[in-house]
PyMOL CGO cylinders between C-alpha atoms (Angstrom):
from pymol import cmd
from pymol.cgo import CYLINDER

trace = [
    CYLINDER, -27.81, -85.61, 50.54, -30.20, -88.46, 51.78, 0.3, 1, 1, 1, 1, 1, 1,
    CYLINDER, -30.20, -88.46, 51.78, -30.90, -86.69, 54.68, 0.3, 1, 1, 1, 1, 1, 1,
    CYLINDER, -30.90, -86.69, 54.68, -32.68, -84.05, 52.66, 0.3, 1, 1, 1, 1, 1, 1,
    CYLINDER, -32.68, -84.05, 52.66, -35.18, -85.79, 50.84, 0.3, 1, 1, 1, 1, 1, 1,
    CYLINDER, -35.18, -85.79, 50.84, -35.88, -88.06, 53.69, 0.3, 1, 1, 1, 1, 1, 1,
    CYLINDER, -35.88, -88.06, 53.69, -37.02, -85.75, 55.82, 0.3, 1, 1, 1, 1, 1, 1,
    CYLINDER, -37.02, -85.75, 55.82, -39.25, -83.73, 52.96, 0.3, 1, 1, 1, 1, 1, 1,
    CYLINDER, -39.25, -83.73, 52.96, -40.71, -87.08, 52.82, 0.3, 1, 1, 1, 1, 1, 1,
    CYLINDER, -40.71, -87.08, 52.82, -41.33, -87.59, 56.54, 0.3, 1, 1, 1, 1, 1, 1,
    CYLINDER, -41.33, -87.59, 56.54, -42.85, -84.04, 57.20, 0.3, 1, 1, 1, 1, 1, 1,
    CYLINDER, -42.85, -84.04, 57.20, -45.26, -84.73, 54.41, 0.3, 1, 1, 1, 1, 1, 1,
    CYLINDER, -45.26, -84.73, 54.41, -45.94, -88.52, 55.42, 0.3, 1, 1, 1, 1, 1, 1,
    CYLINDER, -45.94, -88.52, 55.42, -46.81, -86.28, 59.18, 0.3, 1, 1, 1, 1, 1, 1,
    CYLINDER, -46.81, -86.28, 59.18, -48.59, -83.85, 57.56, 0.3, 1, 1, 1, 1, 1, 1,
    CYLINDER, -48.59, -83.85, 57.56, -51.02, -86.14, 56.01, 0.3, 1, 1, 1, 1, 1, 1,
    CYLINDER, -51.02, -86.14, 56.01, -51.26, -88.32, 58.70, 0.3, 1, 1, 1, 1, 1, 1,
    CYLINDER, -51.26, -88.32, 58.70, -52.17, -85.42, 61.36, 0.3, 1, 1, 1, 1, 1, 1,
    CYLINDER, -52.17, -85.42, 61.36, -54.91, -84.30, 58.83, 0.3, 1, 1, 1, 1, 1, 1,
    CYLINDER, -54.91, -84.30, 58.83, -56.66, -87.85, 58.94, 0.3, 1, 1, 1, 1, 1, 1,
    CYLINDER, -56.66, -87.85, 58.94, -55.59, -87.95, 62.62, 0.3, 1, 1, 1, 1, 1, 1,
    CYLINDER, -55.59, -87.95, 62.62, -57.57, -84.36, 62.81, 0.3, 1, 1, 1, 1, 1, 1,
    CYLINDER, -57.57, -84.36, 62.81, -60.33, -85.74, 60.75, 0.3, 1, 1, 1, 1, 1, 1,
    CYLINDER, -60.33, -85.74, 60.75, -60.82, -89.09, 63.18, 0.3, 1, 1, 1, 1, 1, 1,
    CYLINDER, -60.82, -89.09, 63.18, -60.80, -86.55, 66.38, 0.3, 1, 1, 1, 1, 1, 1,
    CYLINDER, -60.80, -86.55, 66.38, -63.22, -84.51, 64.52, 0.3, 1, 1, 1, 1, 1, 1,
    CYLINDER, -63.22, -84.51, 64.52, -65.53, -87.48, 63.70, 0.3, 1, 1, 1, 1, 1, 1,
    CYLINDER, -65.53, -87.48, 63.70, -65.49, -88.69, 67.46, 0.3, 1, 1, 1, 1, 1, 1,
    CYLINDER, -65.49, -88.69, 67.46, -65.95, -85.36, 69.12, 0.3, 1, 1, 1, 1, 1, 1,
    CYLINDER, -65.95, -85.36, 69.12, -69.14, -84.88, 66.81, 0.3, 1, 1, 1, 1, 1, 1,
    CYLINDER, -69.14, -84.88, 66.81, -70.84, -88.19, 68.11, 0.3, 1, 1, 1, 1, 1, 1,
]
cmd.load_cgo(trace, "trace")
């Protein structure tokens, strides 16, 4: 039952942090 809500969490918590991770990358790569 934990397990479940836990990982909903997590894959958002990666979600979000690949999208600023993106947006860093993105930032570099244009100077």
């Amino acid at each position: 039952v934990f397990f479940l809500p836990i990982s909903i969490f997590n894959v958002a918590d990666i979600m979000i942090i690949g999208g600023i991770l993106c947006l860093i990358f993105a930032l570099i790569k244009s100077r």
